[in-house]
C-alpha positions as semicolon CSV with decimal commas, in nm:
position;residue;x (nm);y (nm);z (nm)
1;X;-0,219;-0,902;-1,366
2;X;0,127;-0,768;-1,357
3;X;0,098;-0,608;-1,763
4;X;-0,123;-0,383;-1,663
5;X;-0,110;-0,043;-1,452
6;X;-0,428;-0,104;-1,227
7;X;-0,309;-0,467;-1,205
8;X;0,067;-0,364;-1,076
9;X;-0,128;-0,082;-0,848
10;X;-0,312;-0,368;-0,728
11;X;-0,098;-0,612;-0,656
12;X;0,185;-0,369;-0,540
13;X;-0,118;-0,216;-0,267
14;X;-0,236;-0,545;-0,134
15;X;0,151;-0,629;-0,045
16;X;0,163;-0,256;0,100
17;X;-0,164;-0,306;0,303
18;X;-0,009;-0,633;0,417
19;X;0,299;-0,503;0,555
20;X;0,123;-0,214;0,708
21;X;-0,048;-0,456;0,892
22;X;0,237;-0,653;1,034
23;X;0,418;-0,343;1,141
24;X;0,105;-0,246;1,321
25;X;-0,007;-0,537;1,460
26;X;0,299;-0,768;1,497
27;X;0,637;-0,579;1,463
28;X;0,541;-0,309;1,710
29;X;0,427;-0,478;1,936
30;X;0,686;-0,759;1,959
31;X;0,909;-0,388;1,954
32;X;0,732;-0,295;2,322
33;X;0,632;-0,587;2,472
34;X;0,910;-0,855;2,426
35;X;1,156;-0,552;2,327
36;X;1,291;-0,693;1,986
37;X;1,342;-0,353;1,792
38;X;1,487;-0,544;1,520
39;X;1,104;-0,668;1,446
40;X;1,058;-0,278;1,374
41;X;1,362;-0,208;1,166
42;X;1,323;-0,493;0,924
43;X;0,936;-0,506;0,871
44;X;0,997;-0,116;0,856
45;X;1,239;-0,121;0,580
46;X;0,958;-0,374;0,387
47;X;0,718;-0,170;0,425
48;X;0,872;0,153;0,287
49;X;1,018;0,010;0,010
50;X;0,627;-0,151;-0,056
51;X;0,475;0,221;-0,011
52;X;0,708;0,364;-0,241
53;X;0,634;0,125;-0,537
54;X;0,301;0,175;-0,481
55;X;0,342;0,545;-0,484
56;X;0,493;0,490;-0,831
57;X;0,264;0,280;-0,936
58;X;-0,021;0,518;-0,848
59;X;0,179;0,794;-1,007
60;X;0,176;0,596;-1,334
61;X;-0,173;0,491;-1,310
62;X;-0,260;0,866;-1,298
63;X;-0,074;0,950;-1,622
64;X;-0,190;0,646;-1,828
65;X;-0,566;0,657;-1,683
66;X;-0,572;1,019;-1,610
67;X;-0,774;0,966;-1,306
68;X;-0,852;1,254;-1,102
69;X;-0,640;1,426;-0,833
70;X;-0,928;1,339;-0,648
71;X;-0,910;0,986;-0,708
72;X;-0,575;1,001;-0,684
73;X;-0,540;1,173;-0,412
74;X;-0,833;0,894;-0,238
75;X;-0,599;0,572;-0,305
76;X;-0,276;0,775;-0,156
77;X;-0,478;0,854;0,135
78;X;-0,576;0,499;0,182
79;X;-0,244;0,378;0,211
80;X;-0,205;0,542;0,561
81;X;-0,512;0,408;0,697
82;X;-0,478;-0,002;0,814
83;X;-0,713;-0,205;0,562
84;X;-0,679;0,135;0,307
85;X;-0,530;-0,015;0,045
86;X;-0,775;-0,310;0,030
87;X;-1,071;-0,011;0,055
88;X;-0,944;0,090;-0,239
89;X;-0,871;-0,189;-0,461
90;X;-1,223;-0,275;-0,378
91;X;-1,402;0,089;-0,490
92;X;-1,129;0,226;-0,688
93;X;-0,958;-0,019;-0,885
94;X;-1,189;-0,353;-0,896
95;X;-1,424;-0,136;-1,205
96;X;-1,190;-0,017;-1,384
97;X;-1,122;-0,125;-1,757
């Protein structure tokens, strides 16, 4: 899955999705309610690093696939909505040659 584009924007946005979860639903909490900011920083870090591959990645499956901004513009969008990224491996990605 990994030699293709849509397969590395694929795999790279379910790990993105997945660690926008966590921050959401398990490092920020543990940040307010047992005050461990640490949670925060490290899952943080993760998850940047995660949204910036798949930024790449989408940037390179819009130059090999020439999707359209649209399109393009659709999966960026979905990685700042929780369960985006999965949203759009599901309509965008999953038909694709």
């Amino acid at each position: 899955m990994f030699k293709t584009a849509i397969g590395r924007l694929r795999i790279v946005g379910f790990y993105e999705g997945i660690s926008f979860l966590v921050l959401l639903l398990i490092a920020m909490p543990l940040k307010y309610w047992a005050e461990l900011p640490q949670m925060v920083t490290i899952v943080g870090g993760l998850h940047g690093l995660l949204f910036t591959l798949y930024g790449f990645a989408l940037l390179h499956v819009w130059i090999k696939h020439r999707w359209s901004f649209l399109k393009v513009l659709a999966a960026f969008i979905a990685a700042f909505v929780p369960f985006g990224t999965f949203v759009s491996d599901a309509k965008l990605l999953r038909n694709h040659p």
